[in-house]
C-alpha positions in Angstrom: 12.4 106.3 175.9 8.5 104.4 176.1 8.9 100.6 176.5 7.6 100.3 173.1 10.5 101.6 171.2 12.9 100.0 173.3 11.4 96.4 172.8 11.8 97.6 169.1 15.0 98.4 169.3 15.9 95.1 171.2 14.6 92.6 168.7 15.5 94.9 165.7 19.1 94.7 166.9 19.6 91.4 167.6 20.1 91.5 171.7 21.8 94.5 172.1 22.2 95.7 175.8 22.1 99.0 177.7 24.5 100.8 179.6 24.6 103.8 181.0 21.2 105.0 179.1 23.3 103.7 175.6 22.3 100.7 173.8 25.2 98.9 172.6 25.4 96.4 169.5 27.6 94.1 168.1 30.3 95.2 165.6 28.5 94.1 162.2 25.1 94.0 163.8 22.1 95.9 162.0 20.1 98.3 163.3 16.7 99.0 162.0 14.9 101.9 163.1 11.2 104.0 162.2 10.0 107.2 163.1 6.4 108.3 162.3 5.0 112.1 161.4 1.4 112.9 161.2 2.3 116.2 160.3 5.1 116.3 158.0 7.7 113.6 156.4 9.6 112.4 159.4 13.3 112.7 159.2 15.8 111.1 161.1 19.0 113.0 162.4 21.9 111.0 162.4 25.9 111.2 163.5 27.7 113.3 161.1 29.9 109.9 160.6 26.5 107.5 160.2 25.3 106.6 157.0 22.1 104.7 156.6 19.7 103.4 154.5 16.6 105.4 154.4 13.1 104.4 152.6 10.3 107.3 153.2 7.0 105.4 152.9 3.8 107.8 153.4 4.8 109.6 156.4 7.7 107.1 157.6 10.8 107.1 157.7 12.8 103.0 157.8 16.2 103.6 159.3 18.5 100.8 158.3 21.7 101.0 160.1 23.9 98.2 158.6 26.8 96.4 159.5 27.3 98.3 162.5 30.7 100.3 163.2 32.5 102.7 165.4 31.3 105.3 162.8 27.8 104.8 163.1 28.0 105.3 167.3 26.1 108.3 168.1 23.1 110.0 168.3 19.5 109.4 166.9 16.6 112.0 166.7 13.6 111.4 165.3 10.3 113.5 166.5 12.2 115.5 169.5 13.0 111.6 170.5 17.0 110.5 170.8 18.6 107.1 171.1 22.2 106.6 171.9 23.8 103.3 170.1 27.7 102.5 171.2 29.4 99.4 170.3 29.6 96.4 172.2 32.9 95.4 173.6 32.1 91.6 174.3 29.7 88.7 173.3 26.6 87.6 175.6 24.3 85.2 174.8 22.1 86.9 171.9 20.7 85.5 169.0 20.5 87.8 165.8 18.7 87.7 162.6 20.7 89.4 160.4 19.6 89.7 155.7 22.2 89.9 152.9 22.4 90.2 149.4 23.3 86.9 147.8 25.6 88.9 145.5 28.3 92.3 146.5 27.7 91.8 150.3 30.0 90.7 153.4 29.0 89.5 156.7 30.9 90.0 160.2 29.6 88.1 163.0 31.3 89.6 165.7 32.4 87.0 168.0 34.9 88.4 171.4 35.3 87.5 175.0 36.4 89.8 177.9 39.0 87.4 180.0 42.8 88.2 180.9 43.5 84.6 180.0 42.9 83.0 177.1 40.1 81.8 175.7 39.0 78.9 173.6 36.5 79.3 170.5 33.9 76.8 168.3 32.0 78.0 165.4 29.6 75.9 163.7 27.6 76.5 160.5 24.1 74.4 160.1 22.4 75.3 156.4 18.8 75.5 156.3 18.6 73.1 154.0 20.3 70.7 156.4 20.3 68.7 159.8 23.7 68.6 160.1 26.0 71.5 161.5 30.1 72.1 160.0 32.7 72.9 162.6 33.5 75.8 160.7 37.7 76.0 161.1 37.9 72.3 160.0 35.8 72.3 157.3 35.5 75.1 155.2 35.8 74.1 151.8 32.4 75.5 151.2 33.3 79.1 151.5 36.9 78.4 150.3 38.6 81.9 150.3 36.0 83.8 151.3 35.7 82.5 154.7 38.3 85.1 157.2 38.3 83.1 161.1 41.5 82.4 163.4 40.6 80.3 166.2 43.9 81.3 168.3 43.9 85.0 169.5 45.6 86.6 171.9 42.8 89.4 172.1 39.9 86.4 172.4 38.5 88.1 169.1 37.3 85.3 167.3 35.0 87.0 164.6 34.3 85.8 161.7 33.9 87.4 158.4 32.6 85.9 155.2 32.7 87.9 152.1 31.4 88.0 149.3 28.3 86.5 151.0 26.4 83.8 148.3 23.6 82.1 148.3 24.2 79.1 150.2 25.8 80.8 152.7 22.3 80.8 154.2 22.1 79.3 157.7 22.5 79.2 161.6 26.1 80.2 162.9 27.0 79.8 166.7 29.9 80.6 168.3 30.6 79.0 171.6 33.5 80.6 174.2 35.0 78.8 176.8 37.7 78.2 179.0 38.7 76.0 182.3 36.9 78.8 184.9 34.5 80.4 183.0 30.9 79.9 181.9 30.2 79.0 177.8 28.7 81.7 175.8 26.4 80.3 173.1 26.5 83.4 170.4 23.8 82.6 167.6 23.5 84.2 164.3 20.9 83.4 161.8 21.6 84.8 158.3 18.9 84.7 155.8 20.1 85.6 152.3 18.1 88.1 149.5 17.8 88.3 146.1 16.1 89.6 143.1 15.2 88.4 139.6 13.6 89.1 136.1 11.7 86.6 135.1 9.6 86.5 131.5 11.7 88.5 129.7 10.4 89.2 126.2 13.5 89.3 123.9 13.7 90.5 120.3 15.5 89.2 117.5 16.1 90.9 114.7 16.4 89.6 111.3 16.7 90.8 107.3 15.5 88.7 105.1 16.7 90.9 101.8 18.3 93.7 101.1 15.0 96.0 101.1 13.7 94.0 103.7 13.8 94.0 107.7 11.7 92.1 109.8 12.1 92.3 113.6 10.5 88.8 114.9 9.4 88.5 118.8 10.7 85.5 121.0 9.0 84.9 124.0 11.4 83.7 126.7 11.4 81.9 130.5 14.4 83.0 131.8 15.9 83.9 135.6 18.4 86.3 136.5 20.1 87.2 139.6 20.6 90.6 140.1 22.1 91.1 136.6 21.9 94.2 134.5 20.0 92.2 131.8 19.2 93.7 128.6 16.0 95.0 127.9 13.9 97.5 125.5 11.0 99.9 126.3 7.8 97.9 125.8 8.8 94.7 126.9 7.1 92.8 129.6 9.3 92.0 132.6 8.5 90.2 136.4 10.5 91.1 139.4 11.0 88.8 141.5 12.1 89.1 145.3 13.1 86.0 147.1 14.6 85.0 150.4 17.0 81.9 151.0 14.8 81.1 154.2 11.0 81.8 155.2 10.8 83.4 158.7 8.1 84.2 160.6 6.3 87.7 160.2 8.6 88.7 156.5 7.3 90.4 154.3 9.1 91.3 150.9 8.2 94.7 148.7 9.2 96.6 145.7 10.4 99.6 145.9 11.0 102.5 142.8 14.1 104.4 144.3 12.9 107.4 141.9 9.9 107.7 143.3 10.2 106.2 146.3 6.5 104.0 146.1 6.4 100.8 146.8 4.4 97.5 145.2 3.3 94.0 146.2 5.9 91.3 145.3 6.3 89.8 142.5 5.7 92.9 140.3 4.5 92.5 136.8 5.9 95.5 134.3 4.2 95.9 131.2 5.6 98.2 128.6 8.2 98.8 130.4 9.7 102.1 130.1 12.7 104.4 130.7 12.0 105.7 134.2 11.2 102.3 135.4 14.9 101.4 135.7 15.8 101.9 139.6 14.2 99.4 142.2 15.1 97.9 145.5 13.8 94.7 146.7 12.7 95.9 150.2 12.5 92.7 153.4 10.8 93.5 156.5 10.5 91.5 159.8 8.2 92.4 162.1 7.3 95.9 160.4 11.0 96.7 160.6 12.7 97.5 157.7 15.9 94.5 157.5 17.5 94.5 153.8 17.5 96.9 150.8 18.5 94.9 147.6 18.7 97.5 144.5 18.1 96.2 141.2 18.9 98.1 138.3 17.1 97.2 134.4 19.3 98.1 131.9 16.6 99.7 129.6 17.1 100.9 126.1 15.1 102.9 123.6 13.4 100.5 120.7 15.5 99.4 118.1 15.2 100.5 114.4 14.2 98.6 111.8 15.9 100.3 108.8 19.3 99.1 109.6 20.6 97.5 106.3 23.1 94.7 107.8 22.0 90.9 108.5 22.9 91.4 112.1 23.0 95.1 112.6 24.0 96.7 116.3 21.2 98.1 118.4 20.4 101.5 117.7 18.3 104.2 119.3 14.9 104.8 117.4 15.5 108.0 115.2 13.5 110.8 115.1 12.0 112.0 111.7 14.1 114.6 111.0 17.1 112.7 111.7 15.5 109.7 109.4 15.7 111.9 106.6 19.2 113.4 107.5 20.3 109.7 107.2 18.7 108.6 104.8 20.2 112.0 102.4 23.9 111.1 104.0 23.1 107.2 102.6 22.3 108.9 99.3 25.4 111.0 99.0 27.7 107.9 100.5 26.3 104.4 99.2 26.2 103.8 95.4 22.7 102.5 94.5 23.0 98.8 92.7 22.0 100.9 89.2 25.0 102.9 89.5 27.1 99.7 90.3 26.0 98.0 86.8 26.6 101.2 85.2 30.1 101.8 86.5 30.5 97.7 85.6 29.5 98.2 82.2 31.1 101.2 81.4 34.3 99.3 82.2 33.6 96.3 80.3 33.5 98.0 77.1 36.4 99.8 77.8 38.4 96.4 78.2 36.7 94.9 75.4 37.8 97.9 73.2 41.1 98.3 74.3 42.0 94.3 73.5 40.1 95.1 70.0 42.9 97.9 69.2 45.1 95.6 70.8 44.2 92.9 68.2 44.0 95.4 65.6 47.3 96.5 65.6 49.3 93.2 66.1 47.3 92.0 63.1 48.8 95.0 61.2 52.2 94.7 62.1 52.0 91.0 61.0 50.6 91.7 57.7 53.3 94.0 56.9 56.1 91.3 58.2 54.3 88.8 56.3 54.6 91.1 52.9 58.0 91.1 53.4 58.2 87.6 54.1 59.8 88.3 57.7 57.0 87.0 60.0 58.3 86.8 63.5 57.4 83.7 65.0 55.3 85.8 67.8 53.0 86.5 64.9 53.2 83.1 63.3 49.5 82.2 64.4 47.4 85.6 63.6 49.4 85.7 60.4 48.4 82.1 59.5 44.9 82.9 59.8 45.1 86.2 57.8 46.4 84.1 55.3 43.9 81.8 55.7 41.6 84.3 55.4 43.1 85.4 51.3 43.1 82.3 50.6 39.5 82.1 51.0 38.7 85.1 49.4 40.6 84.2 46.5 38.8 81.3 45.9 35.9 82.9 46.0 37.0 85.4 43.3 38.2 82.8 40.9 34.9 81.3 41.6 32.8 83.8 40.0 34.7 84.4 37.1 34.6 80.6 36.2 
């Protein structure tokens, strides 16, 4: 192995050490690892049990080996070249730089001594934000259930475990292990936290202002989302944003399309954003070394239609012409037009209108005869009063005109 990849592999690591020609890490350590071809792609061969993150860049292959575990122990070939990682069985004094997502990831910080008597433990959390450290143990209502630690083992494992990491969890952990004979060792864990975002979203709202009449009007929106599968629709303009809790020396942040596997300067602008634009990473690297993979996914649909006939209609998929007209022939045979409705309305007020005519009609008869008889029922009492009414006039008018 050249001196070169082994000071690689040293800082990638976070202070791992070798034994026996095998580098050993901590449990819950990454391991970050390239291999160059000039020829062909370079491919890394890995433990049948190991399953990194690889990014193929050009003719690179990043190896990202993360959170550290007995699976991943083994053997890795890259260009006829082999590195041997086994895990560590105590703490030394290392200090480790170790990235997270700021939303669905965990973080071990693996914190043991080797002693057959017992050993005492301190952890202590200092925010970047801050000057002042938290005796973690004591004080942990900042992580409140998702902070693991016992500070009394019997094995002098003392690691913690924090999950689901968050944003603010960024910081500087140290764990300190004593006892009455022994030396202190000073552990040190720096975790920097990632994150992506849309920003400039271009929503659509859609309106109908009659009912022959749609009108889709365009709101453009500031808006920030974490890692969130956020609603969008093919043409609108979108920013990714990749962002890190802490600024370190020699980082650099990148965009990646997991589909085809090319990578763009952060922030990326999309315009017109389309279908196959929906799988990206945000990509961190320290010291050319690739340290944190954070996918993003954009929740993209096809554009919405503009024939839809309610005031706040459901998205729908953009039809094609001959599925227009197939709708619009099934809306024929289904949906009365408003003509037909005043038709139908019509047709049935005339047929009430001339059913309480009959109605009228014969009651009117039936009291006319009751009245000839002089037998009125009182039911008929008023309709026969103005029938009679009615002669009276008309006899009037008779004697009238022969006077």
């Amino acid at each position: 192995m050249s001196v070169r990849l082994f000071l690689c592999l040293f800082f990638c690591s976070g202070g791992p050490t070798v034994s026996n020609g095998q580098i050993q890490i901590a449990q819950g350590s990454d391991v970050s690892l390239n291999c160059i071809s000039n020829l062909i792609q370079a491919r890394w061969e890995v433990p049948p049990l190991s399953t990194p993150i690889r990014v193929n860049l050009g003719q690179t292959e990043y190896l990202l080996i993360k959170d550290f575990q007995q699976q991943s122990e083994g053997q890795y070939v890259c260009n006829n070249k082999t590195t041997k990682f086994e895990l560590k069985s105590a703490s030394t004094n290392d200090e480790t730089v170790l990235f997270r997502a700021s939303q669905g990831d965990s973080l071990f910080l693996f914190c043991k001594g080797l002693s057959s008597s017992s050993l005492m433990a301190t952890w202590s959390w200092r925010p970047h934000h801050s000057d002042h450290s938290t005796h973690l143990g004591q004080n942990s209502a900042h992580f409140g259930n998702r902070l693991s630690l016992s500070l009394s083992n019997k094995d002098n494992d003392f690691s913690l475990t924090i999950s689901p990491t968050a944003w603010s969890d960024s910081g500087r952990y140290e764990c300190q292990l004593s006892s009455s004979y022994l030396p202190k060792t000073r552990t040190v864990f720096e975790l920097v936290v990632v994150r992506g975002t849309l920003t400039g979203l271009l929503l659509k709202l859609k309106f109908c202002l009659s009912e022959h009449l749609n009108l889709l009007n365009f709101l453009s929106v500031s808006s920030t989302v974490h890692t969130d599968r956020q609603q969008l629709t093919e043409g609108d303009n979108v920013t990714l944003q990749c962002e890190v809790s802490h600024e370190l020396q020699s980082v650099r942040l990148y965009w990646i399309n997991t589909e085809t596997q090319q990578n763009f300067p952060n922030p990326l602008q999309l315009r017109n954003v389309m279908m196959g634009q929906r799988n990206w990473a945000c990509a961190a690297f320290h010291s050319s070394k690739l340290k944190a993979l954070i996918p993003l996914t954009l929740n993209i649909s096809q554009t919405l239609s503009a024939t839809a006939r309610s005031p706040t209609p459901t998205p729908q998929y953009l039809p094609t012409d001959e599925s227009k007209r197939a709708n619009s022939s099934e809306d024929l045979r289904t949906t009365p037009s408003s003509q037909e409705v005043r038709q139908q309305d019509f047709i049935l007020l005339c047929v009430c209108t001339g059913f309480f005519f009959i109605l009228t009609v014969l009651i009117g008869a039936a009291c006319w005869r009751k009245r000839i008889k002089g037998d009125a029922s009182p039911e008929c009492e008023p309709i026969c009063n103005l029938l009679r009414a009615e002669d009276e006039d008309e006899y009037t008018v008779v004697i009238f005109q022969e006077v």
